[in-house]
Structure formats: structure tokens, C-alpha cells
N, C-alpha and C positions, 0 to 999 in steps of 0.2 A: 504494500500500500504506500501511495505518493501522497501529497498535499502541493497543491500549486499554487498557492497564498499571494492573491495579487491588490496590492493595493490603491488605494484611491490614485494617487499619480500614474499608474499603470504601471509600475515595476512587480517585479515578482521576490520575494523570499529566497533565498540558497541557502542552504545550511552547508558546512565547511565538515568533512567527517575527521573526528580527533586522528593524531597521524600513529598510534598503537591499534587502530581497530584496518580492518576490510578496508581496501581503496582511500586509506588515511591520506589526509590532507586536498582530496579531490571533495569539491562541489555537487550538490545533488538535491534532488525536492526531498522535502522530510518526506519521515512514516519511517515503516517498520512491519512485524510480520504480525500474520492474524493468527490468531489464538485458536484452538480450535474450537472453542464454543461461541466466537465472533463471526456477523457479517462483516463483510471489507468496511463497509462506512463505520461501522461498529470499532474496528481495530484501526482505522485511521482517527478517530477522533480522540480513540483513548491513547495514540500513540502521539500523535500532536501535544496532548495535556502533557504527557511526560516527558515529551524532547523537549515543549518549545514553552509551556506554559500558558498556554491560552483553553478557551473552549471556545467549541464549536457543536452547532445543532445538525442534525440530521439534513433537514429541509434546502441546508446551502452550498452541500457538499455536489460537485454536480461530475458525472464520470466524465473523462474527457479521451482516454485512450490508454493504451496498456504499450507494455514491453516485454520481449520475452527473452531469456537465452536458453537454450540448448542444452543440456546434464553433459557436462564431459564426465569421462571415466571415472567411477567412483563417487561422483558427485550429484548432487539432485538439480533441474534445472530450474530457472527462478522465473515469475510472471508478476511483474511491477504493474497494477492498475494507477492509474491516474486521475486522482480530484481536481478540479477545480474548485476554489473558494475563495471567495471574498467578502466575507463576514466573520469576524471572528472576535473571543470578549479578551482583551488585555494584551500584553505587548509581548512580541516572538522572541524567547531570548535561549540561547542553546545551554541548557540545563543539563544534559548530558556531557558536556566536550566539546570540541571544535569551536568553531564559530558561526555566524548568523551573518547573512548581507543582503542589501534588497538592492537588485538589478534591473535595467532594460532587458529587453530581449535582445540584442546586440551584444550586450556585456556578458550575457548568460550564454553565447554561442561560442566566447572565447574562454571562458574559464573551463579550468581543465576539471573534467565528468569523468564518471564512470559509464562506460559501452551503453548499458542500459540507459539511461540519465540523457544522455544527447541525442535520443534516438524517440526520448519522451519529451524535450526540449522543441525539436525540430517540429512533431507531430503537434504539438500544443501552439507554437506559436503560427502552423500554419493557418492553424483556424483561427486565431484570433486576429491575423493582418488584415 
């Protein structure tokens, strides 16, 4: 699960992943994985509350597209859905690690992603031009 947190100026949220975890120090939409007793909106809202500190209602979370990779050997393969939102209560601050930054879409095509991340990037901001 993504979050694509854009706000009134029309920039969007990145969050920065701490550089000790998976694809440290590269740029990405928050979220995180769904629980098995969660829907996606279910686990993207309650994965928002604890990366970023905000809340978010059901009603404004809106799907916008997915990403997938592939399971190499040994490995499970991963399917990144996509929210859009632009409502949310209180201010986005990376409570886990890394760090937080709000972008253009310009700015977000040059910061360095993970594979998944530029390919939800790309897909999001074509609907939105």
C-alpha cells in the first residue's frame, strides 16, 4: 500500500527511507504492508498514522494504480497499490526514520526511487497533467 498525499499547492509528499532499512536513502510514497485481517485502505490508513502521523478517513482515499515486480528466486513478489489523497488531519512528519519532503512532479521524476516507486510516479502523474 502507497499514499500519494498531495497538497493544496499541488506538490506531493516523498518520504526518504532510513539508509539501515530496504532501498535506504531512496524516495518513495509512504505505506507499508497489509495485515492480514486488513483491506488495502484499511492498512494504508493505519500505516500512514504510524509512518507519518496524520489521519485519514476512508471516503478520500481514492485508488489510483498499482505496481508490480516479479518473485525472483526465493523470494515473494511484491504489488504496490496506489492512493490518492488529499485530505488528511495534522502535519506529515517521518516518525519512523528517514525523512519527509513535498515535491512537484518534476522534482519527484529526478529523485532517486525504488523500481516500483517510478513506475507509480510516472503512472500517477500521467493522469493528473
Amino acid at each position: 500500500m502507497a499514499g500519494a498525499l498531495q497538497a493544496d499547492d499541488g506538490r506531493w509528499l516523498m518520504h526518504c527511507r532510513p539508509l539501515e532499512k530496504h532501498h535506504g536513502g531512496l524516495w518513495e510514497f509512504p505505506g507499508g504492508k497489509i495485515e492480514p485481517s486488513e483491506i488495502p485502505v484499511e492498512s494504508l490508513i493505519r500505516e500512514l498514522r504510524e509512518e507519518l502521523g496524520i489521519g485519514i478517513a476512508h471516503g478520500v482515499c481514492t485508488p489510483v494504480s498499482f505496481a508490480e515486480e516479479h518473485a525472483a528466486e526465493g523470494q515473494k513478489g511484491i504489488v504496490i497499490l496506489l492512493y490518492k489523497i488529499a485530505v488528511w488531519q495534522g502535519s506529515p512528519a517521518a516518525l519512523e526514520g528517514g525523512k519527509v519532503g513535498w515535491f512537484t512532479p518534476a522534482e519527484i521524476n529526478r529523485l532517486d526511487k525504488p523500481p516500483l516507486d517510478c513506475e507509480l510516479a510516472d503512472r500517477l502523474f500521467a493522469q493528473t497533467e
